[in-house]
SEFIRO-401345 format. One line per field, with one value per residue: residue number from 1; x, y, z of N, C-alpha, C, O in turn; residue in three letters. Coordinates in steps of 0.02 Angstrom, whole numbers. Example, Ala and Ser with C-alpha at 12.3 -4.5 7.8 and 13.67 -1.06 7.14 Angstrom:
<recs>
seq [1, 2] .
n_xx [660, 642] .
n_yy [-284, -112] .
n_zz [390, 354] .
ca_xx [615, 684] .
ca_yy [-225, -53] .
ca_zz [390, 357] .
c_xx [660, 645] .
c_yy [-165, 2] .
c_zz [390, 394] .
o_xx [712, 670] .
o_yy [-166, 57] .
o_zz [423, 402] .
type [ALA, SER] .
</recs>
This chain:
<recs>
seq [1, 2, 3, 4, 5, 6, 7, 8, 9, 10, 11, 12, 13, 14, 15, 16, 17, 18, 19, 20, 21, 22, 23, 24, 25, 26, 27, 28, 29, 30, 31, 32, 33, 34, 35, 36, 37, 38, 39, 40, 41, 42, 43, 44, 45, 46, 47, 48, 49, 50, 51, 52, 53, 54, 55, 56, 57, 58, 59, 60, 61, 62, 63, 64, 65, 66, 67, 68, 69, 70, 71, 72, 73, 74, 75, 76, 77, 78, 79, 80, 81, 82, 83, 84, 85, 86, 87, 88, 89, 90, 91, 92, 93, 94, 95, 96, 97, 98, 99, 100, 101, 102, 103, 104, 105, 106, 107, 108, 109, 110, 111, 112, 113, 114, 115, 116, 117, 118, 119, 120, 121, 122, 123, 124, 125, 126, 127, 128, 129, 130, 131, 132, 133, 134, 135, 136, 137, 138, 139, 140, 141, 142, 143, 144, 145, 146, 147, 148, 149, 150, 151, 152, 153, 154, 155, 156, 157, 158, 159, 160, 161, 162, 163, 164, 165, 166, 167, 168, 169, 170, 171, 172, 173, 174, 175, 176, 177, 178, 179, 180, 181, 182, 183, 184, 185, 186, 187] .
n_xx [5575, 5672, 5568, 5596, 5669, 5583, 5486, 5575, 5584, 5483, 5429, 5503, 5501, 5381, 5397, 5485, 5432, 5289, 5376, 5443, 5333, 5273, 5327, 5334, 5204, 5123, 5222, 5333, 5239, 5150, 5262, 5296, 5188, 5179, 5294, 5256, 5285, 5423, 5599, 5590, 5699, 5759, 5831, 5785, 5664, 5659, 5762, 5673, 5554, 5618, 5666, 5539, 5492, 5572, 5529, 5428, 5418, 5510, 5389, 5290, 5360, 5415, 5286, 5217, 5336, 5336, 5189, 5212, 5299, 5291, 5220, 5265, 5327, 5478, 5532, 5548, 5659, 5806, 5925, 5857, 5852, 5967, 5936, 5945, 5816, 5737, 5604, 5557, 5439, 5319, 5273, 5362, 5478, 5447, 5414, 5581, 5629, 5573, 5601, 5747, 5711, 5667, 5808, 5890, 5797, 5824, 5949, 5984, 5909, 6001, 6080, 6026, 5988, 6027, 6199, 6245, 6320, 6330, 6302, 6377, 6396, 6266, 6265, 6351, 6293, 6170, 6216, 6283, 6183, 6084, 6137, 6182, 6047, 5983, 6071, 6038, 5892, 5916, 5987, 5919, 5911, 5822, 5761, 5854, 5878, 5759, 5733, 5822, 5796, 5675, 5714, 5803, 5716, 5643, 5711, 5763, 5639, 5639, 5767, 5725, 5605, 5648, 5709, 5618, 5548, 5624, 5650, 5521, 5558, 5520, 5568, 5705, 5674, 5547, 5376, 5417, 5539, 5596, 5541, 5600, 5740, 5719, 5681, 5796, 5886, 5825, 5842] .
n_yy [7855, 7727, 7671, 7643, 7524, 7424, 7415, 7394, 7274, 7202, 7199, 7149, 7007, 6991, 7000, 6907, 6801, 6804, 6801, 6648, 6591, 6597, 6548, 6414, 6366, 6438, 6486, 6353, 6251, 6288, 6316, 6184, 6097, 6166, 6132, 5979, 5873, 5910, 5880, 5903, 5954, 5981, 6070, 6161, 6195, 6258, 6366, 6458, 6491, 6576, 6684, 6714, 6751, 6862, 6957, 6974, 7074, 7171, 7244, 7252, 7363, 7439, 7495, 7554, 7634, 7721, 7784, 7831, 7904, 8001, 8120, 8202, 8373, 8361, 8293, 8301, 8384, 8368, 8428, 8446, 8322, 8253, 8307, 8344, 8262, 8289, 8268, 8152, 8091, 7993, 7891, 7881, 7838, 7726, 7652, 7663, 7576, 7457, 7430, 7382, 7280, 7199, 7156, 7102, 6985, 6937, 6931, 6818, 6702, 6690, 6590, 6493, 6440, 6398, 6380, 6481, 6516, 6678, 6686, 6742, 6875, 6908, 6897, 6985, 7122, 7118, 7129, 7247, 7322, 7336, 7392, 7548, 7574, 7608, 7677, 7791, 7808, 7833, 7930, 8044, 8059, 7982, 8055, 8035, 7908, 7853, 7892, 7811, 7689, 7675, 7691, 7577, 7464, 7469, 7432, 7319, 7250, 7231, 7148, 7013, 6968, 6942, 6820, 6756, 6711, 6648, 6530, 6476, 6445, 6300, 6268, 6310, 6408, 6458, 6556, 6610, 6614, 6715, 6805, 6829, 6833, 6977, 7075, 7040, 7104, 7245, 7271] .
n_zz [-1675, -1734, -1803, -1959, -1960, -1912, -1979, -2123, -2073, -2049, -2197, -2270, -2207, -2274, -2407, -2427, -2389, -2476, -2594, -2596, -2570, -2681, -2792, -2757, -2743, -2874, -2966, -3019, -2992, -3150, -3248, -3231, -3276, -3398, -3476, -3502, -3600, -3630, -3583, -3412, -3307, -3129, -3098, -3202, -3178, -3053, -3089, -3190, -3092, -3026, -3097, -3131, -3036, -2995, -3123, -3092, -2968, -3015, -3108, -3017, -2951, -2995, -3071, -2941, -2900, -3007, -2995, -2867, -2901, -2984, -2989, -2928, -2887, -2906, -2986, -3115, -3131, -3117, -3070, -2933, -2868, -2788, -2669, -2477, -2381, -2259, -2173, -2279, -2386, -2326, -2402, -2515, -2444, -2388, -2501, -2546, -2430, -2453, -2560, -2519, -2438, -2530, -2591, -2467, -2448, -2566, -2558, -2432, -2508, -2591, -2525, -2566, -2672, -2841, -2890, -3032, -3154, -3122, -3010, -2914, -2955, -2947, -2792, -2747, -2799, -2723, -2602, -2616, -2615, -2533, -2420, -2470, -2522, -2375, -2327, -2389, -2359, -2226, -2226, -2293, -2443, -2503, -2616, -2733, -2716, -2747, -2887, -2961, -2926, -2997, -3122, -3130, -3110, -3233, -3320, -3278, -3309, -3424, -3442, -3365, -3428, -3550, -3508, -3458, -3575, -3627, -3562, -3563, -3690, -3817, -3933, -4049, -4131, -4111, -4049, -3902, -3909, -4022, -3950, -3835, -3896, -3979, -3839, -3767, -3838, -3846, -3716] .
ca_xx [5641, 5689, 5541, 5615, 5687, 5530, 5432, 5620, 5574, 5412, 5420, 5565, 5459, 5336, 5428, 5511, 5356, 5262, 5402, 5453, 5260, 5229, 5367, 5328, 5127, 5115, 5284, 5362, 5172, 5142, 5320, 5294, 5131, 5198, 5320, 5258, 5317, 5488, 5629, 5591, 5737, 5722, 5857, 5761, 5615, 5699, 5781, 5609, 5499, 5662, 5654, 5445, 5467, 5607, 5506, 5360, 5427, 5519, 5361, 5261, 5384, 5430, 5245, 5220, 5391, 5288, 5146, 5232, 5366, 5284, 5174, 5343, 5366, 5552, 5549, 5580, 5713, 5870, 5975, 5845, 5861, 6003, 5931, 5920, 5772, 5731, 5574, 5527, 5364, 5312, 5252, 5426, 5522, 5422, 5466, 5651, 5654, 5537, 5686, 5800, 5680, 5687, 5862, 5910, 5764, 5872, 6038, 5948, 5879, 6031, 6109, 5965, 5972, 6043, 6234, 6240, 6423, 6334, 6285, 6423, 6393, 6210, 6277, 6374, 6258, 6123, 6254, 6303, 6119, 6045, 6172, 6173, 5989, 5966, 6113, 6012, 5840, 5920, 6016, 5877, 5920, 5754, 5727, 5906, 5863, 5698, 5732, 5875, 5777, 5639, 5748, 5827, 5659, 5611, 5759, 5743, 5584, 5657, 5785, 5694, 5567, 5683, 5750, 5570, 5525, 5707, 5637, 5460, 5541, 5516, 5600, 5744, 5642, 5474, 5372, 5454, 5612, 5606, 5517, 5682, 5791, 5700, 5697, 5885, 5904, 5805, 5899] .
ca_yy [7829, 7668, 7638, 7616, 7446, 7401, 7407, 7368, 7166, 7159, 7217, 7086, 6948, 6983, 7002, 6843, 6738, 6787, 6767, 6581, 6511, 6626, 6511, 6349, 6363, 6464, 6471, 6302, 6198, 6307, 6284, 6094, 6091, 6206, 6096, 5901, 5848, 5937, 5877, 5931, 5963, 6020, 6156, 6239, 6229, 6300, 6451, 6487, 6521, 6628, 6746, 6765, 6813, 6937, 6996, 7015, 7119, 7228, 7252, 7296, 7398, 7497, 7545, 7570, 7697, 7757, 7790, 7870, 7966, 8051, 8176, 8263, 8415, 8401, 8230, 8301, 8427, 8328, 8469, 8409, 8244, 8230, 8348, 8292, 8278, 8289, 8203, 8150, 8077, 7948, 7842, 7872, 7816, 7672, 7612, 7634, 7539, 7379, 7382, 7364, 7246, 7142, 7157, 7072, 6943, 6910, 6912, 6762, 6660, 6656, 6537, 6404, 6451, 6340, 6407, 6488, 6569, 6735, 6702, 6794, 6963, 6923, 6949, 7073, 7158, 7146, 7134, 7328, 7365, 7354, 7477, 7595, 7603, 7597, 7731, 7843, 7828, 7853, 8017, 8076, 8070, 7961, 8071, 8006, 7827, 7829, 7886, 7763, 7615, 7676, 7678, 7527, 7413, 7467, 7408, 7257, 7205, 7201, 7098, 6969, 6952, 6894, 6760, 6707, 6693, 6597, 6461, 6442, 6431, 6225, 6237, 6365, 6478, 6477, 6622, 6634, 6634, 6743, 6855, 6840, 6870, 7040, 7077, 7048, 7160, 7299, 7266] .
ca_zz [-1686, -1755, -1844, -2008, -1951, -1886, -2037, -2141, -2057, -2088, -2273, -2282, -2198, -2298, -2478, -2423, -2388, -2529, -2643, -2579, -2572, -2738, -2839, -2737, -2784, -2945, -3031, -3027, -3047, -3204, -3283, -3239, -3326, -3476, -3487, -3498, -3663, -3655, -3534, -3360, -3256, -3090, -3111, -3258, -3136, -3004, -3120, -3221, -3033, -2972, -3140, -3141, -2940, -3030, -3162, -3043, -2915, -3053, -3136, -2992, -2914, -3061, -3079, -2893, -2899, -3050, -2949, -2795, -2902, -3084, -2971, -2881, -2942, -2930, -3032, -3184, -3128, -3083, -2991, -2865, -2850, -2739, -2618, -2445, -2373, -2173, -2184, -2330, -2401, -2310, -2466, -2555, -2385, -2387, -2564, -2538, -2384, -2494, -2609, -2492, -2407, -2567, -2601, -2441, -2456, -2617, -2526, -2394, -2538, -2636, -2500, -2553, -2738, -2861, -2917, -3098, -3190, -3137, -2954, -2901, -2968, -2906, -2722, -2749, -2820, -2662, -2523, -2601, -2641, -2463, -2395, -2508, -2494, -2308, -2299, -2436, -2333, -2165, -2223, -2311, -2494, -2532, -2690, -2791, -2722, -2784, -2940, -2969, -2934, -3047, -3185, -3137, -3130, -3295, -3360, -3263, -3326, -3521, -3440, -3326, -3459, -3587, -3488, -3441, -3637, -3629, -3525, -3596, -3763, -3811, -3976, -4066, -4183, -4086, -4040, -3844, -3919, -4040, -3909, -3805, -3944, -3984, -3760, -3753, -3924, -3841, -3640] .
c_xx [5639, 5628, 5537, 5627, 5645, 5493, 5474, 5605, 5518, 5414, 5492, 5534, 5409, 5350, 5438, 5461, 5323, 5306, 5426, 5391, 5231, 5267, 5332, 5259, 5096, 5153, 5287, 5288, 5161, 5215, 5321, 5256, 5141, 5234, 5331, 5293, 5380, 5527, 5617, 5641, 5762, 5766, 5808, 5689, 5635, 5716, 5727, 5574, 5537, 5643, 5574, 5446, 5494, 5574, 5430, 5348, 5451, 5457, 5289, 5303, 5414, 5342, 5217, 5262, 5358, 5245, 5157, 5264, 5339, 5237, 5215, 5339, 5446, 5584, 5574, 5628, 5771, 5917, 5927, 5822, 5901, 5996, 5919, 5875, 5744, 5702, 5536, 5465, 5357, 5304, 5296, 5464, 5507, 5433, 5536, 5653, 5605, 5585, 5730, 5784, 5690, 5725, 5903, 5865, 5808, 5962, 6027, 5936, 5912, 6084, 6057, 5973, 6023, 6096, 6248, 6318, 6393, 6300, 6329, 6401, 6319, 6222, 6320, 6330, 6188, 6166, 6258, 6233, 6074, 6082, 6163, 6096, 5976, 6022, 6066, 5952, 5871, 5937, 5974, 5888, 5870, 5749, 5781, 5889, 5811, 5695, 5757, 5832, 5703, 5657, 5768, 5761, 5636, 5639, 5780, 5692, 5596, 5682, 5781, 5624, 5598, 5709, 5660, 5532, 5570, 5661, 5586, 5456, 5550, 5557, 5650, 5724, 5550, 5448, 5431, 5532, 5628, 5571, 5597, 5747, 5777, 5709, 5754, 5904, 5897, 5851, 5975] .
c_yy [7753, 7639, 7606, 7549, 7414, 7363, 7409, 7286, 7149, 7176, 7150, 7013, 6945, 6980, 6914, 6781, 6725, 6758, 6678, 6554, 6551, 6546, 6437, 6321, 6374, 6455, 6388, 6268, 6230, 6291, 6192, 6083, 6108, 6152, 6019, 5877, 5869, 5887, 5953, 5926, 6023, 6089, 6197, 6263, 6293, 6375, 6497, 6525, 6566, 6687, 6761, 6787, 6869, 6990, 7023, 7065, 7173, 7261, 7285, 7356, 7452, 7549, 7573, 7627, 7721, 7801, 7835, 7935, 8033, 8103, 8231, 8304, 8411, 8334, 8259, 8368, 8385, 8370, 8452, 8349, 8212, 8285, 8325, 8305, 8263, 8217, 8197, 8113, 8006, 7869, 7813, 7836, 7730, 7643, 7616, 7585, 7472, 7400, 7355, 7312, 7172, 7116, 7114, 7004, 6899, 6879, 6823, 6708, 6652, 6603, 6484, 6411, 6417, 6375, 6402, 6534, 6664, 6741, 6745, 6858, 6960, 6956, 6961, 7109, 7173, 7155, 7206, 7340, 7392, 7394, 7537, 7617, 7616, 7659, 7813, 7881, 7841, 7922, 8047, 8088, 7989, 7965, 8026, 7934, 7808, 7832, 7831, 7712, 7623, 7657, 7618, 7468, 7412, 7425, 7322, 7224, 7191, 7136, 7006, 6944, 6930, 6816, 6718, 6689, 6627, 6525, 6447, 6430, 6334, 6232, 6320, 6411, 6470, 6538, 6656, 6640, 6684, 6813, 6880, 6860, 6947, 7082, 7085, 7110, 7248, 7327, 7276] .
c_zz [-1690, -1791, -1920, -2002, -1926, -1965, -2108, -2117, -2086, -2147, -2287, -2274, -2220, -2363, -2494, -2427, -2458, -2600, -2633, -2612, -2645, -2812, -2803, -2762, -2843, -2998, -3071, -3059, -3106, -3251, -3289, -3277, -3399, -3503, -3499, -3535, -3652, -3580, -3474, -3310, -3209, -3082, -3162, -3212, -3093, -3036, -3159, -3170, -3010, -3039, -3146, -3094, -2980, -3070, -3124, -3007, -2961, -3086, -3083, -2956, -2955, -3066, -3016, -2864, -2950, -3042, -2901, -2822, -2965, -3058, -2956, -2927, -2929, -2959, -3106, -3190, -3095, -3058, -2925, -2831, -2779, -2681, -2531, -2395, -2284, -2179, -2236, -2328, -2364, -2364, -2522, -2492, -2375, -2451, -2572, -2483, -2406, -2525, -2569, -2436, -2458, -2594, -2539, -2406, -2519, -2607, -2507, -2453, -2592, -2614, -2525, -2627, -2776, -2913, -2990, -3106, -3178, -3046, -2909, -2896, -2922, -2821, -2712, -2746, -2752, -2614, -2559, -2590, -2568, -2415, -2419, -2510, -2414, -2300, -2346, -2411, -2261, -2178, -2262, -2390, -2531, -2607, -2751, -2799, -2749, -2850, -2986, -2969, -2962, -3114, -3187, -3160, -3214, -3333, -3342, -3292, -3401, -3493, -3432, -3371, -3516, -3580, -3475, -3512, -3653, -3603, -3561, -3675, -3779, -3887, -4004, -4089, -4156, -4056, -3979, -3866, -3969, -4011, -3873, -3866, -3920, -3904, -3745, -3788, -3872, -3769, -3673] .
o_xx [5605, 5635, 5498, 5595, 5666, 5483, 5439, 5619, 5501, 5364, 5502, 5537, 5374, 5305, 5418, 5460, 5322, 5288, 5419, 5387, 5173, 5238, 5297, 5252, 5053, 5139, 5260, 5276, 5161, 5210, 5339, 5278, 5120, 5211, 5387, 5344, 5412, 5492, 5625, 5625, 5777, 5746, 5797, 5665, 5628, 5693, 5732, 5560, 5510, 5604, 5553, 5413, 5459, 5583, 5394, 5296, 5420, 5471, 5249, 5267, 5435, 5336, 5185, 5242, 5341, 5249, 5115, 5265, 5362, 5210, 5205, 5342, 5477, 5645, 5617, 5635, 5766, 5957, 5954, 5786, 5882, 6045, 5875, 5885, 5738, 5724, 5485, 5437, 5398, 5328, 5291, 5484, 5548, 5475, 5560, 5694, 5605, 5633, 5754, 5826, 5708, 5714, 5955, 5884, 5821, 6004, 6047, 5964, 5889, 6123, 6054, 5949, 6072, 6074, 6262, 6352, 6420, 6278, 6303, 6390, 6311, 6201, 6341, 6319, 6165, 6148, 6224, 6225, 6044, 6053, 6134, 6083, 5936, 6006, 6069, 5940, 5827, 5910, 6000, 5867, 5891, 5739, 5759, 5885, 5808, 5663, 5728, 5829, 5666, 5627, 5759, 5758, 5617, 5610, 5804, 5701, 5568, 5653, 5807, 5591, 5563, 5722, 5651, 5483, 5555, 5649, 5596, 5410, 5593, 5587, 5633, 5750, 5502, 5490, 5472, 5575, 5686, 5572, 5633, 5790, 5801, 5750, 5772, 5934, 5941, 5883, 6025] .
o_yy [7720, 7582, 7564, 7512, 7358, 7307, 7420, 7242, 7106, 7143, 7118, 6969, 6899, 6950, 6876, 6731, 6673, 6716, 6649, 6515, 6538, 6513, 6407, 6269, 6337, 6431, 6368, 6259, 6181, 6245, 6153, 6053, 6077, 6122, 5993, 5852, 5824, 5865, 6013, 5890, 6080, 6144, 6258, 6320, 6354, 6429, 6558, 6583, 6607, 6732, 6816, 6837, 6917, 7051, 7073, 7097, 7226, 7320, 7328, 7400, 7506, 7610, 7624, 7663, 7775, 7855, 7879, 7991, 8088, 8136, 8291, 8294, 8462, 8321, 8232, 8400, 8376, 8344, 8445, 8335, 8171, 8304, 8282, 8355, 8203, 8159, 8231, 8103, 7963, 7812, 7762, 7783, 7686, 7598, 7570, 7541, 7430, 7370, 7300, 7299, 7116, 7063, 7089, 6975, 6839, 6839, 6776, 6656, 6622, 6574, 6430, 6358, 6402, 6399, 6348, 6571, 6709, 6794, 6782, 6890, 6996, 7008, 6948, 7136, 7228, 7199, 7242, 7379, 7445, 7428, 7579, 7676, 7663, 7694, 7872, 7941, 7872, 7968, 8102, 8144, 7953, 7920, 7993, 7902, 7753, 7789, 7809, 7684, 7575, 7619, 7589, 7438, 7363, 7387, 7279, 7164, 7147, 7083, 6960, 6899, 6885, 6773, 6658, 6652, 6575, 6477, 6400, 6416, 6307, 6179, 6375, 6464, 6478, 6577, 6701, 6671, 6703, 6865, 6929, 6904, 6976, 7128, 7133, 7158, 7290, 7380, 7276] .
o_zz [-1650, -1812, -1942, -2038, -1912, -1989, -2157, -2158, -2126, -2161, -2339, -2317, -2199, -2390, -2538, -2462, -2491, -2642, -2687, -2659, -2665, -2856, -2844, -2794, -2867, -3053, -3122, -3119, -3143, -3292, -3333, -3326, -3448, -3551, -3505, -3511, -3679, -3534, -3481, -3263, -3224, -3065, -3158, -3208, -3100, -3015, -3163, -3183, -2972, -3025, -3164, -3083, -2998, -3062, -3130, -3002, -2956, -3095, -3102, -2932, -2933, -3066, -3028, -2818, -2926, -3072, -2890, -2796, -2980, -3102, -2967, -2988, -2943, -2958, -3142, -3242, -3034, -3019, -2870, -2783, -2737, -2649, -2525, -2361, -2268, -2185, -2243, -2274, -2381, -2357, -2557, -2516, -2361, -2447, -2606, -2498, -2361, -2501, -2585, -2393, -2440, -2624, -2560, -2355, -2516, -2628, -2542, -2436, -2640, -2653, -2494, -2647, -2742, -2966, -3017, -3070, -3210, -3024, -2867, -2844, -2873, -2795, -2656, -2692, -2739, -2575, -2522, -2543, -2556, -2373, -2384, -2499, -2415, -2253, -2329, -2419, -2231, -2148, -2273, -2403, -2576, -2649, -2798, -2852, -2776, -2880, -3035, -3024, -2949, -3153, -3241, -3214, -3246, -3372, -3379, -3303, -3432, -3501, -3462, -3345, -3541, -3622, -3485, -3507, -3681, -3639, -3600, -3713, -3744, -3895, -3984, -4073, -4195, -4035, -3990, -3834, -3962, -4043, -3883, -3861, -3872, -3909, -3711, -3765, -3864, -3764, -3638] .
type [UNK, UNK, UNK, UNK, UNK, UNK, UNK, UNK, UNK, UNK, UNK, UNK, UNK, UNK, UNK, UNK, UNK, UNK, UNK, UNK, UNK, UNK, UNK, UNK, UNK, UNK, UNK, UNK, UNK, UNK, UNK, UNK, UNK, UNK, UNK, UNK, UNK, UNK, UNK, UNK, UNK, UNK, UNK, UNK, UNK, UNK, UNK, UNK, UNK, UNK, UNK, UNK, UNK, UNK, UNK, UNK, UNK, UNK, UNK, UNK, UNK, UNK, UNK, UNK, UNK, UNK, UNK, UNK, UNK, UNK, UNK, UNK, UNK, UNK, UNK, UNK, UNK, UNK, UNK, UNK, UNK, UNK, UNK, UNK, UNK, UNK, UNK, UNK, UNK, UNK, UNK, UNK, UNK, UNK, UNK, UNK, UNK, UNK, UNK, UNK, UNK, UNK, UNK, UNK, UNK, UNK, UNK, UNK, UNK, UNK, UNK, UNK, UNK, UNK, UNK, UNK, UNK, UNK, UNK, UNK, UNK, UNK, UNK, UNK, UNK, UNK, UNK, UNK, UNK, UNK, UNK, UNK, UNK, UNK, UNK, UNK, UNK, UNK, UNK, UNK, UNK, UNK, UNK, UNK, UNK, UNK, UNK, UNK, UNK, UNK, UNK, UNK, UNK, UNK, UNK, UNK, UNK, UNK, UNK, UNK, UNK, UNK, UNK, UNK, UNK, UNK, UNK, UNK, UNK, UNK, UNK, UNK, UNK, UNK, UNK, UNK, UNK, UNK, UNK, UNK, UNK, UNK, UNK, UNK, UNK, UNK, UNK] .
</recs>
C-alpha cells in the first residue's frame, strides 16, 4: 500500500531533473550554436529546449507504450480496454503513473516558463491530465489509460516536431520549414 506514490515522486524527480539539466546542457547550447548568424533571442532559446524536451519524451514514451502495450492480447480488441483491472501489469502501471509523473513535472515548470497566447490551455491541459491518470491507475483501468496516451504521443510527436523544424528554420522556404509546413499538414 501506497507504493504508487512512492515511486509517482521519484519518477517525477527524476523526469524533472533530467528534463531541466537536459534543456540547460543539450537543448539551449545547440540552438545557440545552430543559431550564430541569425538573431538570438533568449525567448526563442528558451521555447526551442522546452519543445525538443516535448518531442523527446513523446517520442520515447510513445515507443516505450509501444513496447509495453502491442503484445496484450486485448490491445487490439477495444470492448476490452475499459476493463478494470485489480492488479494489473506491473510494467503498464508503471508507464501510466511516468505520464502522470511528466504531466505534473509540466504543470511545476510552467510557473518558470516563459508566457505564450497558448499557455493557458497548456495548464489546463496537465492540471486535468494528472488526475485523470492517477484516478485511472488507482481504480484499475490502466488498460484505457494506456491506450489513450499511446495514441496521444504519436500524435504528439507530428506535433512537437513541427514546431522544432519551426525554430531551426533560419529563412522562409528552407528545408526546416518546409519540413514544418508538411508536419503541421499531416498533425
Amino acid at each position: 500500500e501506497g507504493t504508487d506514490w512512492i515511486v509517482l515522486l521519484i519518477q517525477f524527480l527524476l523526469v524533472h531533473s533530467v528534463s531541466w539539466w537536459g534543456r540547460w546542457i543539450v537543448s539551449e547550447p545547440f540552438f545557440v550554436a545552430y543559431k550564430k548568424q541569425c538573431v538570438r533571442r533568449r525567448r526563442d532559446i528558451k521555447l526551442f529546449s522546452h519543445i525538443v524536451n516535448a518531442c523527446l519524451f513523446h517520442s520515447l514514451s510513445a515507443y516505450f507504450g509501444w513496447k509495453i502495450l502491442a503484445h496484450r492480447d486485448w490491445i487490439w480488441d477495444q470492448s476490452r480496454w475499459n476493463l478494470r483491472v485489480d492488479d494489473g501489469p506491473a510494467d503498464l502501471k508503471f508507464y501510466v503513473l511516468l505520464y502522470a509523473a511528466r504531466y505534473t513535472s509540466d504543470s511545476v515548470s510552467l510557473l518558470f516558463e516563459i508566457v505564450k497566447e497558448d499557455s493557458w490551455a497548456f495548464a489546463v491541459h496537465h492540471v486535468a491530465s494528472v488526475p485523470r491518470v492517477l484516478v485511472s491507475a488507482q481504480q484499475g483501468y490502466v488498460r484505457i489509460g494506456g491506450v489513450f496516451m499511446l495514441f496521444l504521443d504519436w500524435v504528439d510527436i507530428v506535433l512537437t516536431g513541427a514546431k522544432t523544424f519551426k525554430y531551426l528554420s533560419k529563412r522562409r522556404n528552407d528545408v526546416f520549414q518546409v519540413i514544418a509546413d508538411r508536419l503541421f499538414e499531416v498533425f
